[in-house]
PDB file with SEQRES, HELIX, SHEET and CRYST1 records, atoms N, CA, C and O in Angstrom:
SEQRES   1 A   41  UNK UNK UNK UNK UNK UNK UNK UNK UNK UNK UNK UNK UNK          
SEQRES   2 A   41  UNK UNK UNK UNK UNK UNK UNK UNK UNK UNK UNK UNK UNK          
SEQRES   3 A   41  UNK UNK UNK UNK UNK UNK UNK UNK UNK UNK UNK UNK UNK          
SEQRES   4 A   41  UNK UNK                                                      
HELIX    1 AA1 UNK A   37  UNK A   40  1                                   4    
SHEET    1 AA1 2 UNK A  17  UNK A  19  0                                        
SHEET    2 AA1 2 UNK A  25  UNK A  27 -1                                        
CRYST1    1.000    1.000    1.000  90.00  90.00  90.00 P 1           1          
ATOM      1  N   UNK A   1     -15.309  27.159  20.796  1.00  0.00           N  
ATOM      2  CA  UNK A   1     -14.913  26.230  19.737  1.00  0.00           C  
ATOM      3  C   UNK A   1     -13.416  26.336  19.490  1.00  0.00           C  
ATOM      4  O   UNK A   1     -12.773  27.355  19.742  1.00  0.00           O  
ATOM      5  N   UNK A   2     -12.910  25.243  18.992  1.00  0.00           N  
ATOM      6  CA  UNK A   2     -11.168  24.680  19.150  1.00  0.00           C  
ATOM      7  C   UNK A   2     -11.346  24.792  17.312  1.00  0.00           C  
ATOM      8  O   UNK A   2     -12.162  24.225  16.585  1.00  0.00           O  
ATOM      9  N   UNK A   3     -10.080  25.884  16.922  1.00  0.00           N  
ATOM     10  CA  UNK A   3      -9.853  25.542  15.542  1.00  0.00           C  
ATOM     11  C   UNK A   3      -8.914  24.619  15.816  1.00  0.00           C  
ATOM     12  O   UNK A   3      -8.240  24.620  16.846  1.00  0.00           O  
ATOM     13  N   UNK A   4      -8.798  23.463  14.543  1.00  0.00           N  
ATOM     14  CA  UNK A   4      -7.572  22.454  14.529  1.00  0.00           C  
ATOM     15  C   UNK A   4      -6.846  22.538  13.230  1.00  0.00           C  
ATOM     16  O   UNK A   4      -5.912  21.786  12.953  1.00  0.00           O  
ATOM     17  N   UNK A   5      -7.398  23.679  12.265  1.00  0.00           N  
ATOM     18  CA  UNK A   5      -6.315  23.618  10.842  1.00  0.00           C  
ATOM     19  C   UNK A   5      -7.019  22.623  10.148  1.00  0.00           C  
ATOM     20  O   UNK A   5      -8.230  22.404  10.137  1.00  0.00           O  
ATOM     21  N   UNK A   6      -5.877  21.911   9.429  1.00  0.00           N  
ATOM     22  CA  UNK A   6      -6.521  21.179   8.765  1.00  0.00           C  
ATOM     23  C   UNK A   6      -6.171  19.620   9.073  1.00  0.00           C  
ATOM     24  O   UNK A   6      -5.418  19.032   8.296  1.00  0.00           O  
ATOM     25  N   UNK A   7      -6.582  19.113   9.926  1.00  0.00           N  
ATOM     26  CA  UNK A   7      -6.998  18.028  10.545  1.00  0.00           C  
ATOM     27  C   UNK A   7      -8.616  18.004   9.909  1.00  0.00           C  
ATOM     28  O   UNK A   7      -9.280  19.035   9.810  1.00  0.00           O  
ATOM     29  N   UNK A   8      -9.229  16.349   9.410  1.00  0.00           N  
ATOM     30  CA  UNK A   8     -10.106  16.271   9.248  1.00  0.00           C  
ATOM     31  C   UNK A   8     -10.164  14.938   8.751  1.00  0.00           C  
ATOM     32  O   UNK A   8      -9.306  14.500   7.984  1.00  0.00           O  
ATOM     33  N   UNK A   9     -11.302  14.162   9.221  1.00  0.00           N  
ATOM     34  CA  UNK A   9     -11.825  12.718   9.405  1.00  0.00           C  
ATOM     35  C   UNK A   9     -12.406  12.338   7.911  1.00  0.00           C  
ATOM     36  O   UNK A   9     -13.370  12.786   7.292  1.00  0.00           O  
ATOM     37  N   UNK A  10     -11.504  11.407   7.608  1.00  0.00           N  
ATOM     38  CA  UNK A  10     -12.066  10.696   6.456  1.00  0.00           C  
ATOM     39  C   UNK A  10     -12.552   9.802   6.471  1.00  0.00           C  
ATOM     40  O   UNK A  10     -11.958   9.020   7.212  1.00  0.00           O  
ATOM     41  N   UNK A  11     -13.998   9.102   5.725  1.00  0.00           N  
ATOM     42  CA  UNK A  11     -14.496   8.224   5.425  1.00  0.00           C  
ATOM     43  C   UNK A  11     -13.542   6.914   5.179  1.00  0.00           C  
ATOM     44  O   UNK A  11     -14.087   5.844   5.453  1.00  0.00           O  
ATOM     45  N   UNK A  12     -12.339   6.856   4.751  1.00  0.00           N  
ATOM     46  CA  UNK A  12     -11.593   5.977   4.248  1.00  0.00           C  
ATOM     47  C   UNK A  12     -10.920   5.472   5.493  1.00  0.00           C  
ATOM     48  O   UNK A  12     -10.736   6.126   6.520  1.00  0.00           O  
ATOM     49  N   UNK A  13     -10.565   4.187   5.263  1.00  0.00           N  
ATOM     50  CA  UNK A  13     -10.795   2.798   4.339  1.00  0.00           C  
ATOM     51  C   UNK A  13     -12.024   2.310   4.743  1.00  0.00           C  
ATOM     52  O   UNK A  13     -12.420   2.450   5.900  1.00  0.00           O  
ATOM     53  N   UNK A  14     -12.652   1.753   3.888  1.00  0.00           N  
ATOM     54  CA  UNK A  14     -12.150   1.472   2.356  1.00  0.00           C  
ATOM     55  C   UNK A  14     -12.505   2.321   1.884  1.00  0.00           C  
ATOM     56  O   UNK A  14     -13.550   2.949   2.053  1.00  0.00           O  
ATOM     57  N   UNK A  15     -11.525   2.495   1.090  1.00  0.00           N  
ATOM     58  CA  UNK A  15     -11.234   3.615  -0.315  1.00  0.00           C  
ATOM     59  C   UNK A  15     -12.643   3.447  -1.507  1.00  0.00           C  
ATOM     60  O   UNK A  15     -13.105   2.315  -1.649  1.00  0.00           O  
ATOM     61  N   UNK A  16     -13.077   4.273  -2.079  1.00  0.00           N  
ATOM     62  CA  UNK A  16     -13.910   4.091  -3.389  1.00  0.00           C  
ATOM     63  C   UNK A  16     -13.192   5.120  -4.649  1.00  0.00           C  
ATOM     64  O   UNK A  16     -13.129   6.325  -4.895  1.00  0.00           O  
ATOM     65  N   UNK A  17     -12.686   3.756  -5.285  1.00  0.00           N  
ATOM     66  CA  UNK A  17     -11.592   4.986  -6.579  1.00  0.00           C  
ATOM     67  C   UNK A  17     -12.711   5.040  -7.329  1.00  0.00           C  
ATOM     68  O   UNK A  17     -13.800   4.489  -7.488  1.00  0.00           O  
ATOM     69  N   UNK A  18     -11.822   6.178  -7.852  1.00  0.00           N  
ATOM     70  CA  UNK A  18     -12.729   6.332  -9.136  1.00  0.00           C  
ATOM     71  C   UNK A  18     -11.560   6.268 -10.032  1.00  0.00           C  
ATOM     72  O   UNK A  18     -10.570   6.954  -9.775  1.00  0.00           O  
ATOM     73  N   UNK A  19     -11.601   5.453 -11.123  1.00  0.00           N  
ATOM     74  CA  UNK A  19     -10.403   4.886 -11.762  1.00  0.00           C  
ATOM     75  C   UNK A  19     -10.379   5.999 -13.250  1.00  0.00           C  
ATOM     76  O   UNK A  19     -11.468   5.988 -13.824  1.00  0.00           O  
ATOM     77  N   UNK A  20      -9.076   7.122 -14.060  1.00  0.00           N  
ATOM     78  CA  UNK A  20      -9.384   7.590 -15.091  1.00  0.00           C  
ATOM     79  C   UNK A  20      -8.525   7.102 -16.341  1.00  0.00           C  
ATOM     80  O   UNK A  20      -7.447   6.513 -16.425  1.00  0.00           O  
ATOM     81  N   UNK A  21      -9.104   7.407 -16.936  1.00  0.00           N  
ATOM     82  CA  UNK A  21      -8.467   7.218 -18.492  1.00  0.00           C  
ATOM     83  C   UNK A  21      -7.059   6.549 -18.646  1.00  0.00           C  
ATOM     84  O   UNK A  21      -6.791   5.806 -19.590  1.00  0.00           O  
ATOM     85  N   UNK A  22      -6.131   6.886 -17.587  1.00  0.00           N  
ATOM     86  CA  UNK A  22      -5.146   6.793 -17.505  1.00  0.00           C  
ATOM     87  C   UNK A  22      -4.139   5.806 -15.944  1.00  0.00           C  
ATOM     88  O   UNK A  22      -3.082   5.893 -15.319  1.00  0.00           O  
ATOM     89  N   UNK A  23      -5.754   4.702 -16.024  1.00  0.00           N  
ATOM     90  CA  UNK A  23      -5.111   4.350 -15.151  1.00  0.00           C  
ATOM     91  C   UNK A  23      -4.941   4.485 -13.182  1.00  0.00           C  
ATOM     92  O   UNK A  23      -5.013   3.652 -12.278  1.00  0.00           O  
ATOM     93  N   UNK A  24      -4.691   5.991 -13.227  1.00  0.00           N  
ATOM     94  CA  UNK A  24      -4.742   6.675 -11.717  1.00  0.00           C  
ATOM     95  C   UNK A  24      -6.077   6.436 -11.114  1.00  0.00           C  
ATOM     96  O   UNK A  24      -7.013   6.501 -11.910  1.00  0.00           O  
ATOM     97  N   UNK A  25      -6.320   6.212 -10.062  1.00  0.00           N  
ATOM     98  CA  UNK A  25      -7.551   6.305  -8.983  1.00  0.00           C  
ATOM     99  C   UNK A  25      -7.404   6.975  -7.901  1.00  0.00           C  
ATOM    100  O   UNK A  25      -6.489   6.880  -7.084  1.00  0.00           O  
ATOM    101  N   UNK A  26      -8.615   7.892  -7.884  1.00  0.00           N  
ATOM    102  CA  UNK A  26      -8.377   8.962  -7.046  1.00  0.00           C  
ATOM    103  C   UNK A  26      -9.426   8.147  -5.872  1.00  0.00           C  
ATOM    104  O   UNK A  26     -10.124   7.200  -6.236  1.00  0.00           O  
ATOM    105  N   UNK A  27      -9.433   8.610  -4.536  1.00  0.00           N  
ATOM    106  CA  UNK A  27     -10.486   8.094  -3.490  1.00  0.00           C  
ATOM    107  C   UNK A  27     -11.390   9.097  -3.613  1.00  0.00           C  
ATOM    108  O   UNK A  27     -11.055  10.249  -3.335  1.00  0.00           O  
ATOM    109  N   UNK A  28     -12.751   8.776  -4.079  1.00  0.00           N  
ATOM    110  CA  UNK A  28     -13.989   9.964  -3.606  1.00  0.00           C  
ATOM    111  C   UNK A  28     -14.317  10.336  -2.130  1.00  0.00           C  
ATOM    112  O   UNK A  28     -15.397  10.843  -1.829  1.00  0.00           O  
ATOM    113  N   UNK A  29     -13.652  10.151  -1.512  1.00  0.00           N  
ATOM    114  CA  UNK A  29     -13.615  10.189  -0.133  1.00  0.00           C  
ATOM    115  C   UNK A  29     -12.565  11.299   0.734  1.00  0.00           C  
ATOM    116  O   UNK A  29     -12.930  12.112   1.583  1.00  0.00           O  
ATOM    117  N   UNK A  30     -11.684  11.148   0.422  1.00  0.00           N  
ATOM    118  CA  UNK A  30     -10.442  11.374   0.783  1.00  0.00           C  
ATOM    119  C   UNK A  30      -9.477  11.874  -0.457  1.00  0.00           C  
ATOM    120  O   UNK A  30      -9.749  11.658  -1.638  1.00  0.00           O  
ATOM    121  N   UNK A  31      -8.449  12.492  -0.055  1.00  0.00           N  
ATOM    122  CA  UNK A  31      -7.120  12.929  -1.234  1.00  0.00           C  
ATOM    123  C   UNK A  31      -5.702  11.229  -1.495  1.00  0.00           C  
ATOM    124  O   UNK A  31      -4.582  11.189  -2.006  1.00  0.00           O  
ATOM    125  N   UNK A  32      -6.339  10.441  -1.014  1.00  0.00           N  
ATOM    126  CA  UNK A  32      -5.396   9.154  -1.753  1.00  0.00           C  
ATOM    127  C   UNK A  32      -5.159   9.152  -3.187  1.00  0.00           C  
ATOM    128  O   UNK A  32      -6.240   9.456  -3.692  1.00  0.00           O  
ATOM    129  N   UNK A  33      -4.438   8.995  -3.948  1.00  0.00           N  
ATOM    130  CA  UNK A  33      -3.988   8.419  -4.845  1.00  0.00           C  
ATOM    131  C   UNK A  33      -3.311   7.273  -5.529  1.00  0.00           C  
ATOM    132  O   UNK A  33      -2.126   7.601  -5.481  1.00  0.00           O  
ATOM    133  N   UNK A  34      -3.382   6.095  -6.149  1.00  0.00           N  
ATOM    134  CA  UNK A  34      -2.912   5.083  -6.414  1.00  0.00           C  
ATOM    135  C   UNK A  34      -2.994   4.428  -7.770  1.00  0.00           C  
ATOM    136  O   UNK A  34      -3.918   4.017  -8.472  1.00  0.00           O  
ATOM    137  N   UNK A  35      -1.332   4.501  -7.904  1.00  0.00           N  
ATOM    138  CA  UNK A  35      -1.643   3.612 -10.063  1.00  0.00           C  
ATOM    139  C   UNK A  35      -2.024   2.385 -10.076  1.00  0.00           C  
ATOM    140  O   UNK A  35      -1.523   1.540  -9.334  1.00  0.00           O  
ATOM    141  N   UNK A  36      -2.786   2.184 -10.765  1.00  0.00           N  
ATOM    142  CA  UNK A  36      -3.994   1.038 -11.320  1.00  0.00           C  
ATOM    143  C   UNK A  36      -2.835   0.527 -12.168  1.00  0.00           C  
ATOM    144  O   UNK A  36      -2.722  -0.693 -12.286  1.00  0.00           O  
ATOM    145  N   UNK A  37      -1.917   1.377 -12.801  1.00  0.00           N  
ATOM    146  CA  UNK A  37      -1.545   0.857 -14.139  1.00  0.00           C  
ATOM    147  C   UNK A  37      -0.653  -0.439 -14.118  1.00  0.00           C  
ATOM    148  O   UNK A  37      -0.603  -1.344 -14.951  1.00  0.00           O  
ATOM    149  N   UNK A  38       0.270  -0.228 -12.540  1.00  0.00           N  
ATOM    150  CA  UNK A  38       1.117  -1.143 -12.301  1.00  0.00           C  
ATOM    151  C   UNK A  38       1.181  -2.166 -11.813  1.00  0.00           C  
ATOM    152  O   UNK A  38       2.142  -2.769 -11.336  1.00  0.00           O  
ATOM    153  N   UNK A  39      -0.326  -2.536 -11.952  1.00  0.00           N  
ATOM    154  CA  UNK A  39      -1.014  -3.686 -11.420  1.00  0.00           C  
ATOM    155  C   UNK A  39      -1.497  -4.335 -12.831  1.00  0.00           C  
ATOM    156  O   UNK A  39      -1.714  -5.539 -12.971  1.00  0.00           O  
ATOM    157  N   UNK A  40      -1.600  -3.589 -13.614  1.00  0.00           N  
ATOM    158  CA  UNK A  40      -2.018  -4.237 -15.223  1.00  0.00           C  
ATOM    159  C   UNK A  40      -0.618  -4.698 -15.759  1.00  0.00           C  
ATOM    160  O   UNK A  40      -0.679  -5.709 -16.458  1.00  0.00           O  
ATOM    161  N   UNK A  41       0.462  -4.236 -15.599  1.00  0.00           N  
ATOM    162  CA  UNK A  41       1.811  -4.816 -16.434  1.00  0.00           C  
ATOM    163  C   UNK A  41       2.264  -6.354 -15.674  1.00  0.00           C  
ATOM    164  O   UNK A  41       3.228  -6.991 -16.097  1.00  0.00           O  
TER     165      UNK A  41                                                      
END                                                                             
């Protein structure tokens, strides 16, 4: 067996946020991040 670190296959795209309190959406999938907020102004 081949270690590779941290290389590793994400489900994403498409992304599934999970949107918080504040706007931010995180991907339940993956480590993406993206502001919601600057799409509301």
């Amino acid at each position: 067996m081949e270690a590779r670190g941290a290389e590793k296959e994400w489900k994403c795209p498409p992304h599934f946020w999970m949107i918080d309190s504040n706007n931010v959406g995180r991907c339940k999938y993956c480590p993406a991040v993206k502001d919601f907020g600057k799409l509301l102004r």
